[in-house]
N, CA, C and O atoms as a DFTB+ gen file, in Angstrom:
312 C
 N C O
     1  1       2.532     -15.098     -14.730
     2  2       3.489     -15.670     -13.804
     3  2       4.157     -14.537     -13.019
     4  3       4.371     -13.454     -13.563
     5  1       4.517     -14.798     -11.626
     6  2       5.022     -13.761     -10.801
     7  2       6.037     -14.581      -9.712
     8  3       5.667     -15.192      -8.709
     9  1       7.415     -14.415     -10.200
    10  2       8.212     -15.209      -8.944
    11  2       7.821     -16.654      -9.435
    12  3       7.649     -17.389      -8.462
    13  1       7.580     -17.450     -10.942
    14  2       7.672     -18.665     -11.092
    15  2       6.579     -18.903     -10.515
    16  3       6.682     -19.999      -9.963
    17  1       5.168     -18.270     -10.279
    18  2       4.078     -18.654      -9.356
    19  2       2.881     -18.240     -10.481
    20  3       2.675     -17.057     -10.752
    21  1       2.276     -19.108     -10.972
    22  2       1.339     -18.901     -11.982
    23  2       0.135     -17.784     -10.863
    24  3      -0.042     -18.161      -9.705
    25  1      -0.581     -16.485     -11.359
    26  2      -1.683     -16.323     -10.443
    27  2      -3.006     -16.302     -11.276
    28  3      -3.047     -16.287     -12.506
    29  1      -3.842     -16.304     -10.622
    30  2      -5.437     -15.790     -11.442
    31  2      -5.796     -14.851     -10.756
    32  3      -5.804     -14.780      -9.527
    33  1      -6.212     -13.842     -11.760
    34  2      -6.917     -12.651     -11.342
    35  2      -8.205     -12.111     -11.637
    36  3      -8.245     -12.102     -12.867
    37  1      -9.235     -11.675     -11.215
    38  2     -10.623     -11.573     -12.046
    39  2     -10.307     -10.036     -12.531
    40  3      -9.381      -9.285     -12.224
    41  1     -11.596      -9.828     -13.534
    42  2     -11.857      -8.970     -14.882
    43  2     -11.050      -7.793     -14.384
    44  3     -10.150      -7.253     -15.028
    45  1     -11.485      -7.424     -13.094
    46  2     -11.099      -6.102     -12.480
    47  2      -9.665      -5.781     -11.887
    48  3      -9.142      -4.667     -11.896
    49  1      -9.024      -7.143     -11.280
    50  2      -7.535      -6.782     -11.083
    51  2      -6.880      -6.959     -11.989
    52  3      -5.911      -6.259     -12.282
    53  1      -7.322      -8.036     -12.683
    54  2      -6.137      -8.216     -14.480
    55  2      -6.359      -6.757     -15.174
    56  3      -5.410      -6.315     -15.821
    57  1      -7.592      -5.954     -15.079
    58  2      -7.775      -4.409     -16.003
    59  2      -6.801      -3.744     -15.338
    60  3      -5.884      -3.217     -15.967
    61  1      -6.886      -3.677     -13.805
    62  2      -5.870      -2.794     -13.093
    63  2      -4.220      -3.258     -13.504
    64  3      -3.246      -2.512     -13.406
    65  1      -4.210      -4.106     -13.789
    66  2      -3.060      -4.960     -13.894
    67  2      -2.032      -4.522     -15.106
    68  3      -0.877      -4.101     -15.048
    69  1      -2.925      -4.793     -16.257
    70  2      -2.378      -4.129     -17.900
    71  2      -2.543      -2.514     -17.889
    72  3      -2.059      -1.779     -18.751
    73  1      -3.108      -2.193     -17.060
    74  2      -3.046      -0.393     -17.143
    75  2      -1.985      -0.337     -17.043
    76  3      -1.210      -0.208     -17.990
    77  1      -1.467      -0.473     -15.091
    78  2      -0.610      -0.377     -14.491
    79  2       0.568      -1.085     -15.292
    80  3       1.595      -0.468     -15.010
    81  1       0.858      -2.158     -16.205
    82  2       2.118      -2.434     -16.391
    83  2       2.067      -1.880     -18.235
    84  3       3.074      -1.783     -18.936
    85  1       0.804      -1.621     -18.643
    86  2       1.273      -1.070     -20.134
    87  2       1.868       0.768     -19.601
    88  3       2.432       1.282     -20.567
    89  1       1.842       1.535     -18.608
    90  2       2.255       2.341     -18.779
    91  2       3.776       2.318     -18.140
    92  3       4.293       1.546     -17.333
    93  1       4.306       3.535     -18.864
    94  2       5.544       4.070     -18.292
    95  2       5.956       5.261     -17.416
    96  3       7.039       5.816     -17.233
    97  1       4.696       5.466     -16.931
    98  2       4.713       6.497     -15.467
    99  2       3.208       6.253     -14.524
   100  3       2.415       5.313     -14.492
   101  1       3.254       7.439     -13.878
   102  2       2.262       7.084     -12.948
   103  2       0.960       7.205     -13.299
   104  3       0.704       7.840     -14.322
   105  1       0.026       6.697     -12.619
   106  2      -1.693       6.877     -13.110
   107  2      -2.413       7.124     -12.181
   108  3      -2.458       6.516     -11.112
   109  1      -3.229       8.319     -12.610
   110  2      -4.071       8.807     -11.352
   111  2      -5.063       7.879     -11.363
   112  3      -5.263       7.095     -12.291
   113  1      -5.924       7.972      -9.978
   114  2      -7.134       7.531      -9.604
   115  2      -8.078       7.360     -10.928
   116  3      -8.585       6.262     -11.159
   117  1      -8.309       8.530     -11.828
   118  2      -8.983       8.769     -12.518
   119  2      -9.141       7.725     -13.795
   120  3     -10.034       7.149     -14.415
   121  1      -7.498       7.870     -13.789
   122  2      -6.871       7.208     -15.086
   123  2      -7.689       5.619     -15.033
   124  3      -8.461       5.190     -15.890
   125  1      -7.139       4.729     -13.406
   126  2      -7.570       3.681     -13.572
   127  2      -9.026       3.097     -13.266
   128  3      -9.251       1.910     -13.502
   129  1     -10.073       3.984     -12.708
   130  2     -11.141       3.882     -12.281
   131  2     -11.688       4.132     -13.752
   132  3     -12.918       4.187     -13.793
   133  1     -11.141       4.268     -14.773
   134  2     -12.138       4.709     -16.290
   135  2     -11.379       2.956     -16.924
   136  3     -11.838       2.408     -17.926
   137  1     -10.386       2.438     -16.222
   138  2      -9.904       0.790     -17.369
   139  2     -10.835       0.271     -16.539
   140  3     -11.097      -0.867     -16.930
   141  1     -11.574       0.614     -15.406
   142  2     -12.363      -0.727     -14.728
   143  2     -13.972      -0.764     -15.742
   144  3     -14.471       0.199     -16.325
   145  1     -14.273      -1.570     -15.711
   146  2     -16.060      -1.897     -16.108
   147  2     -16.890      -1.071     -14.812
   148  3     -16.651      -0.796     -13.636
   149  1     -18.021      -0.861     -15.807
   150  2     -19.421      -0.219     -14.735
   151  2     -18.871       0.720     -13.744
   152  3     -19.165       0.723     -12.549
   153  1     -17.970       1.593     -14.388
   154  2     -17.736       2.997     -13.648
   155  2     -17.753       3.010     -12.239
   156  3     -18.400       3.827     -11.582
   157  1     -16.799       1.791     -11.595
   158  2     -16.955       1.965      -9.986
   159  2     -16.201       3.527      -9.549
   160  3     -15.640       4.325     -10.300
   161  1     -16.445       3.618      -7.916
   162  2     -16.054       5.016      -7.531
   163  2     -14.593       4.786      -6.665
   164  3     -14.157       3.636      -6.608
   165  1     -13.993       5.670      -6.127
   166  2     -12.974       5.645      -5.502
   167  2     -12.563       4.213      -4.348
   168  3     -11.492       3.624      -4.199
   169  1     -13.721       4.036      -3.769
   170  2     -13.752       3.018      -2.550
   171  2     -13.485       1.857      -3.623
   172  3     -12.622       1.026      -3.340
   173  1     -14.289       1.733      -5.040
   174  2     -14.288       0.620      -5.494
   175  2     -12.535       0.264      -5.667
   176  3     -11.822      -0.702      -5.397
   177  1     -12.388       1.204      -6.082
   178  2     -10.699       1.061      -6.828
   179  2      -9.564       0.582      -5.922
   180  3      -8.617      -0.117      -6.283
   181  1      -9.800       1.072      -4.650
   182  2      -9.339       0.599      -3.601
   183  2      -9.280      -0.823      -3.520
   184  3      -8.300      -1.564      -3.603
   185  1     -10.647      -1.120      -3.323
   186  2     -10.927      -2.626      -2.969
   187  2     -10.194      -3.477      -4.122
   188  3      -9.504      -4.352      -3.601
   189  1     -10.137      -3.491      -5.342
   190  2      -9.329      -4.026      -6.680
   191  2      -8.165      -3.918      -6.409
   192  3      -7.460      -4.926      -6.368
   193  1      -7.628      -2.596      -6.137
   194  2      -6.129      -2.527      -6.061
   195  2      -5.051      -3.346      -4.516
   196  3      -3.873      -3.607      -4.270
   197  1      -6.362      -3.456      -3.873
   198  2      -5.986      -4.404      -2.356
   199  2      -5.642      -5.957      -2.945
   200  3      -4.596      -6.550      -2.682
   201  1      -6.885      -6.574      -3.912
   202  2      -7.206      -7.673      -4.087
   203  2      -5.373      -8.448      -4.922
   204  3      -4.704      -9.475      -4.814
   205  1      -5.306      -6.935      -5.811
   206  2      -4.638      -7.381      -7.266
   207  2      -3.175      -7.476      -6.247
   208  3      -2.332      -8.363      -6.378
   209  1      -3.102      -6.368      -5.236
   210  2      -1.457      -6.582      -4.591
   211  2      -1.517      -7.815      -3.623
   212  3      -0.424      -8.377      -3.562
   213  1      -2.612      -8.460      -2.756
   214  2      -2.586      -9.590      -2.316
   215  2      -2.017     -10.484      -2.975
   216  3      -1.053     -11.169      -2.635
   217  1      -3.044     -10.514      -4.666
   218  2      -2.520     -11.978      -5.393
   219  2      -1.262     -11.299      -5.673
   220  3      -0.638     -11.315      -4.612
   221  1      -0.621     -10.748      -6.516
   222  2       0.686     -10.817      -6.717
   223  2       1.526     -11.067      -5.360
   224  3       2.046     -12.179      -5.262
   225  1       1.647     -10.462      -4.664
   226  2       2.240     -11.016      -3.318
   227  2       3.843     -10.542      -3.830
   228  3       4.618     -11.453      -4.121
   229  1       4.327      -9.083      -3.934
   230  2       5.251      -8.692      -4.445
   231  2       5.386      -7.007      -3.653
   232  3       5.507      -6.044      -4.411
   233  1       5.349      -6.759      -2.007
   234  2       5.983      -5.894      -1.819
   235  2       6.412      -4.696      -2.615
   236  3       7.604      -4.831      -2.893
   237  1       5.945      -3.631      -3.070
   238  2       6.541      -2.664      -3.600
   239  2       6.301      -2.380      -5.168
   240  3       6.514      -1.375      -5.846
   241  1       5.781      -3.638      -5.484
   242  2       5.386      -3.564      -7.330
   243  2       5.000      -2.771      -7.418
   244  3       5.581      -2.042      -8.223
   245  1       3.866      -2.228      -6.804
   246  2       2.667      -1.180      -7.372
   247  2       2.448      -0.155      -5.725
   248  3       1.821      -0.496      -4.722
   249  1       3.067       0.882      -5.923
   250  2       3.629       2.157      -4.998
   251  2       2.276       2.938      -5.154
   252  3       1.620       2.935      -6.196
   253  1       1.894       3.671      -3.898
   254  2       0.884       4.496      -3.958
   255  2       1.316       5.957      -3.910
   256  3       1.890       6.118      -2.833
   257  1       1.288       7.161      -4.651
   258  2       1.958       7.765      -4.559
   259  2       0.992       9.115      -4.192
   260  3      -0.107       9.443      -4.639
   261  1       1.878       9.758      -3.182
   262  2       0.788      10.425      -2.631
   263  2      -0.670      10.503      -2.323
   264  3      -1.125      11.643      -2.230
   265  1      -1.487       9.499      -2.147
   266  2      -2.461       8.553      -1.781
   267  2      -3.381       8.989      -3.062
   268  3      -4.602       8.918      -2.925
   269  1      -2.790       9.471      -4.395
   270  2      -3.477       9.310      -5.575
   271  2      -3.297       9.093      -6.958
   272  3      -3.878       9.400      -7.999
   273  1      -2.335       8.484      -6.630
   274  2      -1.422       7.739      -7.930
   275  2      -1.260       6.553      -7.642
   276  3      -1.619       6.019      -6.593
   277  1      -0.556       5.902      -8.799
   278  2      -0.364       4.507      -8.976
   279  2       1.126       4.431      -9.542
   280  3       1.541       5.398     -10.180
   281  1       1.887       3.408      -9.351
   282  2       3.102       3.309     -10.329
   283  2       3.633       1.854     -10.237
   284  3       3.819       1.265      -9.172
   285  1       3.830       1.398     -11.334
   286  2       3.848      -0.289     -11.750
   287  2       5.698      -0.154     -11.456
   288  3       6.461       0.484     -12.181
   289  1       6.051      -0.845     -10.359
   290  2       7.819      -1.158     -10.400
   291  2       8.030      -2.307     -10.856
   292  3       7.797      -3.234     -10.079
   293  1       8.597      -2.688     -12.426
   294  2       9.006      -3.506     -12.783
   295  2      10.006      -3.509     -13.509
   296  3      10.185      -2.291     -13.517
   297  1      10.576      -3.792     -13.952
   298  2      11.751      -4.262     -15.398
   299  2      10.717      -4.265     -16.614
   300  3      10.097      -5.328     -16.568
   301  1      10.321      -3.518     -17.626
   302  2       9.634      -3.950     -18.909
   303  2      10.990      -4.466     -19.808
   304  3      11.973      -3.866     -20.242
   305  1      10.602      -5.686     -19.857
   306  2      11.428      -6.620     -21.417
   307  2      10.833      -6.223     -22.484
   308  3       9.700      -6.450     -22.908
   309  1      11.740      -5.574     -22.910
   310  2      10.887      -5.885     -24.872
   311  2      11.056      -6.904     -25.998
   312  3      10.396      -6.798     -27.031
């Protein structure tokens, strides 16, 4: 759920998804191109990480940082 909005995500943005929100700092390229299946390359990761910020539809969640990092902006509840 995101904003009370149930989403579906396939194999590859939900992997990008639990990387990005099980950590507590940033993740290189590297980091998340090794949680995807069948070892896609840079372009691939792109294309996932376009798909996964479409469906969430949340402005700013997931920051690109210096065009080779990643960083999940959320509140973690424990």
């Amino acid at each position: 759920m995101v904003n009370d909005r149930r989403i579906s995500l396939g194999p590859n943005s939900l992997a990008l998804l639990v990387a990005l929100a099980s950590s507590n700092s940033v993740l290189s390229r590297q980091e998340l191109i090794a949680c995807l299946p069948d070892n896609p390359d840079d372009h691939a990761l792109h294309m996932v990480m376009s798909r996964l910020r479409r469906a969430l539809e949340v402005p700013g969640l997931i920051t690109t940082i210096m065009k080779r990092d990643y960083r999940f902006n959320a509140e973690r509840i424990d």
